[in-house]
Residue, then its C-alpha position, 0 to 999 in steps of 0.5 A: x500500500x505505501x509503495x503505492x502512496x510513495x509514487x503519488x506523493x511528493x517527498x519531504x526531506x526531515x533528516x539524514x536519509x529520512x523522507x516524511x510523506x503526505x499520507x492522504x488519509x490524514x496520517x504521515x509516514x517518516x521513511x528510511x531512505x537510506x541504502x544498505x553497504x552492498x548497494x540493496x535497498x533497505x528503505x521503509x516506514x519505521x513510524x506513523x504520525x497523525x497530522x494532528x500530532x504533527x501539527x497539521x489538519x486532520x487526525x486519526x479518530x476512533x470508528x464508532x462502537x456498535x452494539x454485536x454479537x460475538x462473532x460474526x461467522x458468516x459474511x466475513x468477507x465484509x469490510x464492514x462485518x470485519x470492522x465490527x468483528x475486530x471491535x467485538x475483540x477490543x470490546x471484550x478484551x478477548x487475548x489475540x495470539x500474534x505471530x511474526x514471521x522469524x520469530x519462533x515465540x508468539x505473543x498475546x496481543x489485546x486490540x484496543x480499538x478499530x480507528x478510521x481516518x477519511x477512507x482508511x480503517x487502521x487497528x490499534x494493538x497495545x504493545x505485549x509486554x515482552x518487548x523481544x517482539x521488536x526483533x522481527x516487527x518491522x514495517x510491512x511485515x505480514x502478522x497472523x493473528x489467531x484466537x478462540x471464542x465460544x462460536x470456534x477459532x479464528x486467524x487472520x493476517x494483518x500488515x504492520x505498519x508502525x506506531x500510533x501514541x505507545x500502540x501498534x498500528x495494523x491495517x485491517x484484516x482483507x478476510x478472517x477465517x474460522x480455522x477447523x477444529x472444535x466449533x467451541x473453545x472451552x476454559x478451565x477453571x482456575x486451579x484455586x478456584x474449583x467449581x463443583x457441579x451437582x448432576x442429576x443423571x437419568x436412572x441413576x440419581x444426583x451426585x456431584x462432580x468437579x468441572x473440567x472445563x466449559x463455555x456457553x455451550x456445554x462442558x465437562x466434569x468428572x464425576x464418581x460414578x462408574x461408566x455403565x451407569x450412564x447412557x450417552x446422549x441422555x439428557x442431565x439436569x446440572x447446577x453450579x455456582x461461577x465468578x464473574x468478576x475476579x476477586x468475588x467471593x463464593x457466596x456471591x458466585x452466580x448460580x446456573x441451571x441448565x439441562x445437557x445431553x451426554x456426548x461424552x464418556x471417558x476417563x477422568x482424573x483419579x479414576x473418576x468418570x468424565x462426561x462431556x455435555x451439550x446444553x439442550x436447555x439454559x435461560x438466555x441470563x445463565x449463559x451470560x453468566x457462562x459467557x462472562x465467566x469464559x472471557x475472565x478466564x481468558x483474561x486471567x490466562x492471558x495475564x498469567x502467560x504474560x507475567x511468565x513471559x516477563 
């Protein structure tokens, strides 16, 4: 795209072998027009600006948030669909894991928001806190971005294009893909925090199982109770107690209540029996409940891995 704009745009000298070009979308680029010692080209934009920031007219402004639904899974080759997309990431904060060609590590990323200057949309990505990423991150480098949400996994590629007051600057993914796999990612609970669910299992009465892992759809536990009691593709009545919020005391976790059908038999931990279950039947505010119960397991994740990282 730039090399399209430098063959339009006329040229600027502000220092040694550095060019500032006229952007008409109201942002400017500071470009390396140095040389290499062996003769090759080594030019490239090392730094965006507004032209508010530079003291001129326009500036790069947020793209108004609209109220959707996570995710959009159909009709992604929308640009609009795709704006929106990206904002429901901003929005919920959902980690994003960034991979740059050369770098064997990957990084979780959190967009902070999709912005718009006259016709050109542009995201914005808070820097990941381990600062190695600045090793391969150069300008016009392809990055593939891949994340899960409850309606599966999802990657796109996105061009980098530099820096924007302390974030990253993307050009807006051309089309985002669901990848093949599980049609629903699910979290675990947090190992200090267990969540017991109490199952009613056709035939065979209530018990009370661990949870294993779970998203809006369904989930897993392991419970003692031996394999041939249970019938797959039964339907179970469960009950459980979820934070939503970190910090929360259990005597202010959200009850849920909801019916699943049995999908799953296998070995647990310690010898117990593992059931993974689809809901067939849950109020839409339970779900919610499971729903935000997922991204703040996402977050907590996301932040554990980075601490590590640093």
């Amino acid at each position: 795209m730039f090399s399209f704009l430098i063959k339009r745009k006329e040229k600027e000298e502000v220092g040694k072998n550095q060019v500032k070009i006229k952007i008409s979308n109201g942002l400017s680029a500071y470009y390396d027009d140095s040389k290499s010692k062996n003769g090759k080209d080594t030019k490239g934009i090392y730094k965006i600006k507004s032209d508010e920031e530079i003291g001129e007219v326009g500036k790069m402004s947020t793209f108004e948030q609209k109220e959707v639904t996570l995710f959009y899974v159909e009709e992604l080759h929308k640009e609009a669909v795709r704006v929106k997309h990206i904002q429901e990431l901003a929005k919920h904060e959902l980690p994003v894991k960034m991979m740059i060609p050369g770098d064997e590590r990957s990084y979780f990323v959190l967009f902070e928001k999709v912005a718009v200057s006259k016709n050109e949309y542009v995201c914005l990505v808070r820097e990941p806190d381990n600062p190695k990423y600045k090793e391969a991150l150069k300008p016009q480098v392809k990055v593939k971005f891949e994340y899960s949400d409850t309606n599966g996994k999802f990657s796109f590629e996105s061009y980098f294009k530099g820096m924007f007051k302390g974030s990253l600057v993307f050009s807006l993914p051309e089309k985002i893909d669901r990848v093949s796999g599980r049609s629903a990612h699910r979290v675990k609970p947090d190992p200090a925090e267990p969540i017991e669910v109490v199952i009613e299992i056709p035939n065979f009465g209530t018990h009370k199982g661990m949870l294993v892992d779970i998203n809006e759809y369904g989930l897993g536990l392991d419970v003692q109770v031996p394999k041939d009691k249970i019938q797959k593709m039964s339907i179970a009545s469960l009950a459980f107690r979820l934070p939503t919020k970190e910090g929360a005391k259990k005597h202010e976790w959200a009850l849920v209540s909801a019916k699943g059908e049995i999908r799953f038999i296998g070995d647990g931990e310690g010898g117990k029996t593992r059931i993974g279950l689809q809901f067939t039947q849950i109020l839409d505010d339970d779900r919610k409940i499971v729903r935000d119960y997922w991204l703040m397991r996402q977050r907590q994740e996301l932040k554990r891995k980075l601490e590590y990282e640093s």
